[in-house]
C-alpha positions as CSV (number, residue, x, y, z in Angstrom):
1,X,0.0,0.0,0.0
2,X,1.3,3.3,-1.1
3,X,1.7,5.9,1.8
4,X,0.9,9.6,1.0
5,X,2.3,12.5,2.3
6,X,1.8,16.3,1.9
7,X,4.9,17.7,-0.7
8,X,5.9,21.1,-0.1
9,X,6.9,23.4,-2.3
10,X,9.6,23.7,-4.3
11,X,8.9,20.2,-6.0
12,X,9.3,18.9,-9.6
13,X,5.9,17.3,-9.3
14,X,4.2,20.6,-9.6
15,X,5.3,20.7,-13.1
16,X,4.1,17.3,-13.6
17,X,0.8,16.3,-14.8
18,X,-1.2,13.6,-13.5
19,X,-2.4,11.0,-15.5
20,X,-6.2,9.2,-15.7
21,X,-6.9,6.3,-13.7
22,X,-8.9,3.2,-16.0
23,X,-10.4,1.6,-12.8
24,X,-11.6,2.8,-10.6
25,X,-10.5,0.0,-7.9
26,X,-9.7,-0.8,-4.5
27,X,-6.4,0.3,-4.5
28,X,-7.6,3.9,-6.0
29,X,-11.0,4.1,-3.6
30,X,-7.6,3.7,-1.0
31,X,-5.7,6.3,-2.4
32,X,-8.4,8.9,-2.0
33,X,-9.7,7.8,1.5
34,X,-5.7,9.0,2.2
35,X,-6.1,12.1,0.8
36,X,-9.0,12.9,2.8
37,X,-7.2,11.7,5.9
38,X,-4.0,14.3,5.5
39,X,-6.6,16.9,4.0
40,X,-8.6,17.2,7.7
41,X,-5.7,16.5,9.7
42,X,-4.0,19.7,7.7
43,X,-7.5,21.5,7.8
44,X,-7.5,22.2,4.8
45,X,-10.5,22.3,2.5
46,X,-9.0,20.8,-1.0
47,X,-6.4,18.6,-2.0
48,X,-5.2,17.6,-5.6
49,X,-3.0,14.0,-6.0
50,X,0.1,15.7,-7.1
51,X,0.4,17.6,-3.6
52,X,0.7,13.9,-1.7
53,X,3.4,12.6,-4.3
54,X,0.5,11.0,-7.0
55,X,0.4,11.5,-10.3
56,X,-2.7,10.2,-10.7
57,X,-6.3,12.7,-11.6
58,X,-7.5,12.6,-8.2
59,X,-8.6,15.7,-6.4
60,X,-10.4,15.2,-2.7
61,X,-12.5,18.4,-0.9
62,X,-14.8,19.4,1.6
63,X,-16.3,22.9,1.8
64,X,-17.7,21.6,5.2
65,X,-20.4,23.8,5.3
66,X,-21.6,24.9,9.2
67,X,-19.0,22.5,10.2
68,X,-19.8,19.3,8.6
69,X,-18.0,17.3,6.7
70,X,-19.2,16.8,3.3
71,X,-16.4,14.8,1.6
72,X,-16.6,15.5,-2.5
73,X,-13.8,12.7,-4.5
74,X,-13.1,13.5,-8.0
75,X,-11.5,10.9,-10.0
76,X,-10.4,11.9,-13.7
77,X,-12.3,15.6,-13.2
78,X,-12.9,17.6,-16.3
79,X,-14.1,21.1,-17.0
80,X,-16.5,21.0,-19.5
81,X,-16.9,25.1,-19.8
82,X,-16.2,27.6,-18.2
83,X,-18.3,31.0,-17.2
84,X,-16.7,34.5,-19.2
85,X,-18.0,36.2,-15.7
86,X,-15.3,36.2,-13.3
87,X,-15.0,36.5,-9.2
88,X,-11.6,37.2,-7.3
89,X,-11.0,35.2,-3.8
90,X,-8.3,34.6,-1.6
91,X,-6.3,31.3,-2.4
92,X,-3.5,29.4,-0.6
93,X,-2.3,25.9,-0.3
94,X,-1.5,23.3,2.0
95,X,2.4,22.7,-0.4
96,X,2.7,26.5,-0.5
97,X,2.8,27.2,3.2
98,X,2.7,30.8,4.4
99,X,1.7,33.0,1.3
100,X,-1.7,33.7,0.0
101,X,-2.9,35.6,-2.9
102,X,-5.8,37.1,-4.3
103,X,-6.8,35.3,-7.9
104,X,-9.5,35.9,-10.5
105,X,-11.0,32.7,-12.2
106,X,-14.4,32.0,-14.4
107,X,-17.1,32.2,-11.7
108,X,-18.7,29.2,-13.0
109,X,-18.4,25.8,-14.8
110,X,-19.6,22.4,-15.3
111,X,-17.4,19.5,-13.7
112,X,-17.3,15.9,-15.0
113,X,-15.6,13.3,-13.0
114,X,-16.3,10.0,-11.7
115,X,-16.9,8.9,-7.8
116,X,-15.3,6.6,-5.8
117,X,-17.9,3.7,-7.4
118,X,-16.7,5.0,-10.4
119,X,-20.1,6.8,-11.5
120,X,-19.8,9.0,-13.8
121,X,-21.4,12.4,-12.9
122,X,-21.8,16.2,-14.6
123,X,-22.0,18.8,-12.1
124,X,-22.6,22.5,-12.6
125,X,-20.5,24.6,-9.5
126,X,-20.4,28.6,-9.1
127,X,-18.9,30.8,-6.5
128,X,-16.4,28.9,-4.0
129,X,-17.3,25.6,-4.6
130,X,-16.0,26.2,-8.7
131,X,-12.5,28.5,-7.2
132,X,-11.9,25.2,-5.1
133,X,-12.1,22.6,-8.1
134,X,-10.1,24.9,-10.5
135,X,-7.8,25.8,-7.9
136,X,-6.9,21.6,-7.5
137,X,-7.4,20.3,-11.1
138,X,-5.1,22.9,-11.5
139,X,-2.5,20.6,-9.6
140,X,-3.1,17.8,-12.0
141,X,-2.6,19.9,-15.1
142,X,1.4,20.7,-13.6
143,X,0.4,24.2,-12.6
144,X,-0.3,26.2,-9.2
145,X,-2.3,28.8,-8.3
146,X,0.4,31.1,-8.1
147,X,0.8,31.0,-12.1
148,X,-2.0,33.3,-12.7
149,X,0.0,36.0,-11.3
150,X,2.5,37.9,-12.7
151,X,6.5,36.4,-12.4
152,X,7.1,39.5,-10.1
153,X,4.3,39.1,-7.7
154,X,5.2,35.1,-7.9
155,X,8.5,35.6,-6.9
156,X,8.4,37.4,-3.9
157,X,5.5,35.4,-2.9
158,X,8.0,32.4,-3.3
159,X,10.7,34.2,-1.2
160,X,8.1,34.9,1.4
161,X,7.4,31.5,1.6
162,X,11.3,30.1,1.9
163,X,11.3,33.1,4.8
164,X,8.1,31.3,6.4
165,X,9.2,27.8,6.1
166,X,13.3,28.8,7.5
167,X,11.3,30.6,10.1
168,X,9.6,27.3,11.3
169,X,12.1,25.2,10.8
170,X,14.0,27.7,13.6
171,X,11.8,27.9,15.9
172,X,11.1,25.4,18.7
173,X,7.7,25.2,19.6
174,X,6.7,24.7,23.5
175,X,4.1,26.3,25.6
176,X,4.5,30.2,25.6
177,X,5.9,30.2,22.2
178,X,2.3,32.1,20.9
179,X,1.5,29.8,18.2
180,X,-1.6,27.7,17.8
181,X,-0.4,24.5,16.7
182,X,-3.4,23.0,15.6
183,X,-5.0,25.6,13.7
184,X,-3.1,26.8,10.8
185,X,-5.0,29.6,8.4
186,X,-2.3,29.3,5.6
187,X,-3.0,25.9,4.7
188,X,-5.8,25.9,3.1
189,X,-8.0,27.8,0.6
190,X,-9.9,30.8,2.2
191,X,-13.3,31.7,1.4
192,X,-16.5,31.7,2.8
193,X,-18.2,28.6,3.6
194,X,-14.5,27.3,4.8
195,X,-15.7,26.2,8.4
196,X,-13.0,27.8,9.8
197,X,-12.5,30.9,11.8
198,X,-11.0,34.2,10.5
């Protein structure tokens, strides 16, 4: 059995893309019940295959709306089409601890993918729920959301990260220390309907 674990960035494998899965078996039903596993012990609210070391088209979320968990499993996702109208949220990512940007993508679109009984179903999302699926099929298609910005605002957003990740890699953690270690905004994907605090 293949054990996952979160990548962070830099990585090759976020210039990789991730390939379709034929069956959907056992083995892959396995894969994703992982990914939901490391996605709520990160908190976070999305996770694409590529950010656990899998090249395969797998992307795992929950909005959890009020608080509940409402797991969503995409195998082999999609987009069918996208809206022309636009919105602009906050994104961030488990693999790219620390930063956070502001990105514009289609409001809307229709999602086909396949479920962990490998059903195949078409979907149409808007709002959040449609930022969160483009922001992790992005994953499988070898980009981030940190390529709709310009190379300028990528860069130091990259270098703030490397400061982030040096600064918590320094620092040794113990009662006093001001940190909440179990609640960590910066890894996942703000917006409303997160289930977490702000």
């Amino acid at each position: 059995m293949t054990n996952l674990s979160l990548i962070t960035a830099p990585n090759p494998i976020f210039r990789q893309k991730a390939v379709a899965i034929d069956d959907v078996n056992d083995d892959v039903r396995a894969l994703a019940n992982q990914m939901l596993d490391i996605m709520y012990g990160s908190r976070g609210i999305g996770i694409a295959a590529n950010m656990v070391g899998l090249l395969k088209r797998i992307v795992v979320l929950d909005l959890q709306p009020e608080g509940r968990r409402e797991p969503m499993v995409c195998i082999n996702p999609e987009i069918l089409w996208r809206s022309d109208a636009t919105s602009t949220h906050e994104e961030a990512s488990l693999s790219f601890p620390g930063i956070s940007a502001e990105i514009t993508r289609p409001d809307a679109i229709r999602l086909a993918y396949l479920d962990m009984e490998g059903t195949r179903h078409e979907i149409d999302a808007d709002g959040w729920l449609a930022t969160v699926l483009q922001h992790e099929i992005d994953y499988l298609d070898g980009k981030t959301y940190l390529d709709h910005l310009s190379k300028m605002k990528r860069d130091l957003l990259l270098k703030k990260m490397q400061k982030y990740i040096k600064q918590m890699k320094n620092h040794v953690h113990g009662p006093g220390c001001g940190h909440d270690h179990h609640h960590h905004d910066h890894d996942h994907v703000h917006g409303p309907g997160c289930g977490h605090d702000h």
